[in-house]
C-alpha positions in Angstrom: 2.6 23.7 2.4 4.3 23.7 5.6 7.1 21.4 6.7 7.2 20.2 9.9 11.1 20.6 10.6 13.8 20.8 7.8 15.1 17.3 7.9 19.0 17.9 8.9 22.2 17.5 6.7 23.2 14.0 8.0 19.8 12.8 7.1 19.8 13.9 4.1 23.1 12.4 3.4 22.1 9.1 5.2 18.9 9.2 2.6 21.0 9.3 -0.3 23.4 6.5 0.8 20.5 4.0 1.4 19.2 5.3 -2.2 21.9 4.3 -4.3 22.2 1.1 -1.8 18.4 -0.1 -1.9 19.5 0.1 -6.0 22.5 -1.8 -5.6 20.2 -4.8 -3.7 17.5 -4.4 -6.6 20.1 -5.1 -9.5 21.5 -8.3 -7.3 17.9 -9.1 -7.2 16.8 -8.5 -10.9 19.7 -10.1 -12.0 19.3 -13.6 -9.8 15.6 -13.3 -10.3 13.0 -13.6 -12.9 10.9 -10.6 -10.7 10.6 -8.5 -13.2 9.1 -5.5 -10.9 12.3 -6.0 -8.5 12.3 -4.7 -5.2 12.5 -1.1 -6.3 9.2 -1.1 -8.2 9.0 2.7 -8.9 12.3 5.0 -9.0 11.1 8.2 -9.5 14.7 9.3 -10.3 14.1 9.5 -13.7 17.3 11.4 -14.5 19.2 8.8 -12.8 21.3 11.3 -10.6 21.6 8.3 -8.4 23.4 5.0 -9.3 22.9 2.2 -8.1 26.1 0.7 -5.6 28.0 -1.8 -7.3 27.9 -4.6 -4.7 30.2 -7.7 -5.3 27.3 -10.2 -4.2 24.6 -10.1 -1.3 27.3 -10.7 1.5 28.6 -6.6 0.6 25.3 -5.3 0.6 24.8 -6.7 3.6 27.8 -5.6 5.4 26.7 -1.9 3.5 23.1 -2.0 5.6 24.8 -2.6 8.8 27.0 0.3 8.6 23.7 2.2 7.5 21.9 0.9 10.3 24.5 1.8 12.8 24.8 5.1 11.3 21.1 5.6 11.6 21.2 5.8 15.4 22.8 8.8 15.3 20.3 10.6 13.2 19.1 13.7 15.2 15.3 13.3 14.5 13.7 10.7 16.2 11.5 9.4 13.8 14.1 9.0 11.1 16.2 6.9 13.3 13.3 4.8 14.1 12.4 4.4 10.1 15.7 4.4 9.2 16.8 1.7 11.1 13.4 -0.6 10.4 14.5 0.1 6.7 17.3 -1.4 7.5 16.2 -5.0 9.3 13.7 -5.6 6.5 16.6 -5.5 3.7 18.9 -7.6 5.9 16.3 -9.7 6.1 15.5 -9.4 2.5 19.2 -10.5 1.6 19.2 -13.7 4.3 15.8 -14.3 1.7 17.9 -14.5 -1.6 21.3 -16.1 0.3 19.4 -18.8 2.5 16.3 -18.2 2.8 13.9 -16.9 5.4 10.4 -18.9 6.9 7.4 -17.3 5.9 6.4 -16.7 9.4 10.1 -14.2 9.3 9.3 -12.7 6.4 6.3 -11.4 7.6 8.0 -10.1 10.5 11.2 -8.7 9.6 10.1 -7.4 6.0 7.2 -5.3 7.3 7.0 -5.3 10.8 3.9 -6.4 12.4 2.7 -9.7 13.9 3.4 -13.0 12.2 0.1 -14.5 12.2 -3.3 -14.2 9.9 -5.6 -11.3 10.9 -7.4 -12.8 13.9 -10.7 -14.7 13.3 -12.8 -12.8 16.3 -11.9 -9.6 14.0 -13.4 -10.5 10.7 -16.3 -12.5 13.1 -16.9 -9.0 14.2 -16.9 -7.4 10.4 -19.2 -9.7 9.4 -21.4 -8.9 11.9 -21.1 -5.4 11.5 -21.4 -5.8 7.9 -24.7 -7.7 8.5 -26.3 -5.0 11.4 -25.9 -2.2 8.6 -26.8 -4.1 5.5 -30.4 -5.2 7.4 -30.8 -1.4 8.4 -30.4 -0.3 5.0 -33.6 -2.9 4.0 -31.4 -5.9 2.9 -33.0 -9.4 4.0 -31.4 -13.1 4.1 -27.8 -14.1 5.6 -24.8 -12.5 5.1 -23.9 -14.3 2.0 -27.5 -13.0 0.6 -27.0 -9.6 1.4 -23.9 -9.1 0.2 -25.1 -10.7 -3.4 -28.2 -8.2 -3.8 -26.5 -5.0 -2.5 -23.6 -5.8 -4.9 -26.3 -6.4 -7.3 -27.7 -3.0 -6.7 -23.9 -1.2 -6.7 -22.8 -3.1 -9.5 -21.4 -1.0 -12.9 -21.5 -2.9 -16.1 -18.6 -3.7 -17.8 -18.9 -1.7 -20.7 -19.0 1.5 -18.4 -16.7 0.7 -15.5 -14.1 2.9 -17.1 -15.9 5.9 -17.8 -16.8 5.8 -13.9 -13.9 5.5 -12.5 -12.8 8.4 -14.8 -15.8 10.8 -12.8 -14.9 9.5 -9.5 -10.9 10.6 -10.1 -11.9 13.9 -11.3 -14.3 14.4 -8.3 -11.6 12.7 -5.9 -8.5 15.5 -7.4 -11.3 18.0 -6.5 -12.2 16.6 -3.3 -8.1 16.2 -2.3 -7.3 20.0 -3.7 -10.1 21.4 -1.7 -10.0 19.4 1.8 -5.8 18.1 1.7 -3.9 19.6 -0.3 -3.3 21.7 -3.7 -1.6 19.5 -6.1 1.8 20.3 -7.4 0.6 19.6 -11.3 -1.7 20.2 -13.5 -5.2 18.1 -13.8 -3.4 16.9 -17.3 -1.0 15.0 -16.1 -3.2 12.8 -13.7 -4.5 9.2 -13.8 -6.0 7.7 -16.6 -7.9 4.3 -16.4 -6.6 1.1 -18.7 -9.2 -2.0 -18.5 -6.8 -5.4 -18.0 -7.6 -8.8 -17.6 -6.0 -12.0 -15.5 -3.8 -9.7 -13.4 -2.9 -10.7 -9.7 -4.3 -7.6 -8.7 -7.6 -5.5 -8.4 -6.1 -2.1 -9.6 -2.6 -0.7 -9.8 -0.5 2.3 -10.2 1.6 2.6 -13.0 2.4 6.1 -12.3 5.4 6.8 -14.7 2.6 6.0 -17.6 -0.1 7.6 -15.6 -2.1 4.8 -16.1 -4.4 3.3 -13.5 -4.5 -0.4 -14.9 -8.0 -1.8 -13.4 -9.0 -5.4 -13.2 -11.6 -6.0 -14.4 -12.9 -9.8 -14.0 -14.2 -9.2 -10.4 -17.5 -8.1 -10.5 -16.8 -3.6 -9.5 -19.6 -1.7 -7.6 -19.6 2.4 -7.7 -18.3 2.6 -4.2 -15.9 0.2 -4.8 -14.9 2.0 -7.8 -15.0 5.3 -5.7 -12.5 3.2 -3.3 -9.9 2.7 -6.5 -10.1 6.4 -7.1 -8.5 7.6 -3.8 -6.6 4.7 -3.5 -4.9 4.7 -6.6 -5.3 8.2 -7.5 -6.1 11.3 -5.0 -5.0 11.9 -2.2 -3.4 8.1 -2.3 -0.8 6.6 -4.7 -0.4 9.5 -7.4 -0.3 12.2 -5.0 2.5 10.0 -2.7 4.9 10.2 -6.1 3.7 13.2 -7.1 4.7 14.9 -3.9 7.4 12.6 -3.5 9.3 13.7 -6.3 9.0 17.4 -5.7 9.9 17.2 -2.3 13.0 15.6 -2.8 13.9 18.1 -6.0 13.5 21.4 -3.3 15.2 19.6 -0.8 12.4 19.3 1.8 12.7 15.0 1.7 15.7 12.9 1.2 16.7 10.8 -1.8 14.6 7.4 -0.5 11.5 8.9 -0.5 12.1 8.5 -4.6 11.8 4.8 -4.3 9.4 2.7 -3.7 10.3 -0.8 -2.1 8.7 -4.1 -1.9 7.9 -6.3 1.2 9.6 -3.4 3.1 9.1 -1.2 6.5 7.1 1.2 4.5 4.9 -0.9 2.7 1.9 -0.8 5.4 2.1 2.8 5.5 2.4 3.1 1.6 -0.7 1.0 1.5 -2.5 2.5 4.1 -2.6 5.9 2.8 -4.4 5.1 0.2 -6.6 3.5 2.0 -7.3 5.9 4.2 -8.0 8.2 1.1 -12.1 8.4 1.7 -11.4 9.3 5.0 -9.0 12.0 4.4 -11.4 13.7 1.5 -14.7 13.0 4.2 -16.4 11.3 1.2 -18.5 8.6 3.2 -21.4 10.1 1.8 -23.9 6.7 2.4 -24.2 3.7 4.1 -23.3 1.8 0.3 -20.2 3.5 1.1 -19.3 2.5 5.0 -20.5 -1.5 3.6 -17.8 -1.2 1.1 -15.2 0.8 3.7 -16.2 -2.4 6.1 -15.7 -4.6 3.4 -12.6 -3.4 2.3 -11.4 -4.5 5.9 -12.7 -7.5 6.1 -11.2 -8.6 2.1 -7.4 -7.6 3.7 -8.2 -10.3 6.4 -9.2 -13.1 4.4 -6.6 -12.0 2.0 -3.5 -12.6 4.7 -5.9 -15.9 5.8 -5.4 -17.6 2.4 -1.4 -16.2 2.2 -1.5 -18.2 5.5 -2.9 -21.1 4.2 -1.0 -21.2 1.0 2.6 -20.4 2.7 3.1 -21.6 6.2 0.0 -24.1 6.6 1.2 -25.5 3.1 -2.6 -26.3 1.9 -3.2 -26.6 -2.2 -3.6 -23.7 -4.5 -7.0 -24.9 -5.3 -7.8 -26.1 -1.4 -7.1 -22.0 -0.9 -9.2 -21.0 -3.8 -12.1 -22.9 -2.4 -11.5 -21.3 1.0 -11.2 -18.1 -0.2 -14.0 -18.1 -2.4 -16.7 -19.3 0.8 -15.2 -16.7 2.4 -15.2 -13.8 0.0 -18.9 -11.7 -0.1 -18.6 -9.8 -3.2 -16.3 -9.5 -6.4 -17.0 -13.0 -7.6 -14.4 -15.7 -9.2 -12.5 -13.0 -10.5 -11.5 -11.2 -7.2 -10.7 -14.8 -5.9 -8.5 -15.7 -8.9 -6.4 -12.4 -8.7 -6.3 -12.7 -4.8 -4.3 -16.6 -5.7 -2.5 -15.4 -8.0 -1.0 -12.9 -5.8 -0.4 -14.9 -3.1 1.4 -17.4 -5.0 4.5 -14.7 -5.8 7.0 -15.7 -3.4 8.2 -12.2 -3.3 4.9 -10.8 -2.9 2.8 -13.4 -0.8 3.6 -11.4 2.7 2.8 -8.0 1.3 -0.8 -8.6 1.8 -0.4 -7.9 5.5 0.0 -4.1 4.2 -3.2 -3.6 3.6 -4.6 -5.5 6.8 -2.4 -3.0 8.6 -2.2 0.2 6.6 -5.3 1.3 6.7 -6.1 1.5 10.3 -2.4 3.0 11.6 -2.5 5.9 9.4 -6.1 6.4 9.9 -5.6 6.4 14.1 -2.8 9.2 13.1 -4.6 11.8 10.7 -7.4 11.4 13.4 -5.4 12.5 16.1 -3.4 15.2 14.6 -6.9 17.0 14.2 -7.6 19.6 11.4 -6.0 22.3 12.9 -2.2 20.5 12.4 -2.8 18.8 8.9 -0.3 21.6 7.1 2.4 20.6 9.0 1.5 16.9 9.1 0.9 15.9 5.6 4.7 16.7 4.5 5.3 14.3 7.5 3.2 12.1 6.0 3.9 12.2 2.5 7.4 13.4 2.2 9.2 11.1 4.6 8.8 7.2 4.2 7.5 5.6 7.5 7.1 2.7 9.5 4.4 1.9 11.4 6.3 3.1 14.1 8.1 5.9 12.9 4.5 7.5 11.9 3.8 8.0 15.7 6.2 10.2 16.3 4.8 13.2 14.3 4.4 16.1 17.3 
């Protein structure tokens, strides 16, 4: 694999500062909080060469980020001063959170980034319609709401065998990622393995120091949507981002952040959105069962930040956004809309949500343009540097 540029010495010095400082705000944090996950969800530092700064209460790791921000701007690549110092707003703006607190509408903007506002309504008008044009080619009849229901009906894997297909679709998706991305830094033995779990705010998660992919399992799962969970979770998407992560970092080739991974933060769309762009990446759309569910999985982000909306800065009922939520949803059933509530109800994950409305489609646009020919040099860019969505442009 191909770097793109050795990152220089003052970056990797500036890496490990905000390493051991990004600790030193998520043991404030765990310590005033009952967020058990904290803001540093994964630290792949398993040794624990890097301890966390001992800060005397949020107003010193506040004054620590400015000096990290100021020291940013004189980083000599361009796209590490640019993530560098986004890192830095969203923690500052993390810490005004916990001291004073911060207006939804600000959280979504200074802890990831993008526009404070629910995905706009012409744009899931439009995936509907889309939706609806390629589900009445493949034969489907009825409205939306009807189509949705038989074609789920048609993709839809009992219970009983849900995990022994996501088991297939990871091996065929390590296949896929070795032979079209990249050769994985590990042996098949120590990927993913799939653990059925029930009444979790999520549809599927990580747990990649257990090597566990802990699957929901009360929303009614489809093969493609199965085949979705694979990449994401899996290959090329969250495992291969630690995976590569951490050996990165250990040859020296990324700095010390990269083995952190940080909530409601600058580099939570992009962390999202690879692994969402994961079928694109392997060229797996093999059928149009797949580009409903690659539409759908667009169109489920929207309605997802639409309820966060309502919930948090409209200030409607829990139930009131259930109800929405659930005449809005197509597929997954009462489970998908009872995991989608409850994650929306975390006040320190409500805004993350927005990730996955924007993830997808920024690192999409980018492996698109780099083209085939510049993907060796690209995907250390990609995986062994955290980004912004801003910072990811600036690949050349």
């Amino acid at each position: 694999m191909k770097t793109t540029s050795v990152l220089s010495k003052e970056t990797l010095a500036l890496g490990q500062r905000a390493m051991t400082a990004l600790l030193g705000v998520d043991a404030l944090y765990r310590k005033e909080s009952a967020d058990g996950d904290g803001l540093a969800v994964v630290n792949l530092d398993l040794e624990r060469r890097y301890a966390p700064d001992s800060f005397s209460g949020y107003a010193d790791a506040a004054r620590c980020f400015e000096e990290l921000r100021t020291d940013a701007r004189r980083l000599p690549e361009a796209d590490r001063r640019i993530y560098f110092d986004a890192l830095c707003h969203s923690t500052l703006a993390f810490i005004t959170w916990r001291r004073t607190g911060l207006p939804f509408v600000e959280q979504i903007r200074d802890f990831l980034h993008v526009a404070a506002e629910p995905a706009p309504a012409d744009e899931l008008a439009g995936l509907q319609n889309e939706m609806g044009a390629l589900l009445s080619r493949m034969g489907y009849t009825g409205d939306l709401r009807s189509q949705c229901a038989a074609w789920e009906e048609k993709n839809r894997v009992p219970a009983e065998q849900v995990p022994a297909v996501l088991e297939g679709l990871l091996d065929e998706a390590w296949r896929r990622t070795e032979e079209r991305v990249i050769r994985i830094p590990r042996p098949k033995s120590d990927g993913m393995h799939v653990v059925p779990v029930s009444g979790v705010p999520f549809n599927a998660r990580c747990n990649y120091l257990s090597r566990r992919i802990e699957l929901n399992v009360d929303p009614v799962l489809t093969r493609p949507g199965l085949k979705h969970l694979a990449v994401h979770e899996g290959y090329p998407g969250h495992y291969l981002q630690f995976t590569l992560r951490s050996t990165m970092a250990e040859s020296g080739e990324a700095s010390a952040d990269v083995l952190l991974s940080i909530v409601n933060s600058a580099s939570s769309s992009i962390f999202e959105g690879i692994g969402d762009s994961g079928i694109t990446m392997l060229d797996w759309m093999e059928s149009d069962d797949d580009r409903v569910q690659a539409l759908m999985n667009v169109y489920r982000a929207g309605i997802g930040t639409e309820a966060a909306w309502r919930f948090h800065a409209l200030g409607w009922p829990a139930q009131k956004v259930a109800d929405a939520l659930a005449e809005r949803s197509l597929v997954g059933g009462d489970g998908w809309v009872a995991n989608r509530v409850k994650f929306i109800q975390s006040p320190s994950r409500a805004v993350l949500i927005w990730s996955y409305w924007w993830g997808e489609r920024v690192v999409t646009k980018a492996w698109s343009r780099v083209g085939a020919y510049r993907r060796d040099t690209f995907l250390p860019f990609l995986y062994g540097r955290m980004h912004s969505n801003a910072s990811i442009e600036l690949f050349e």
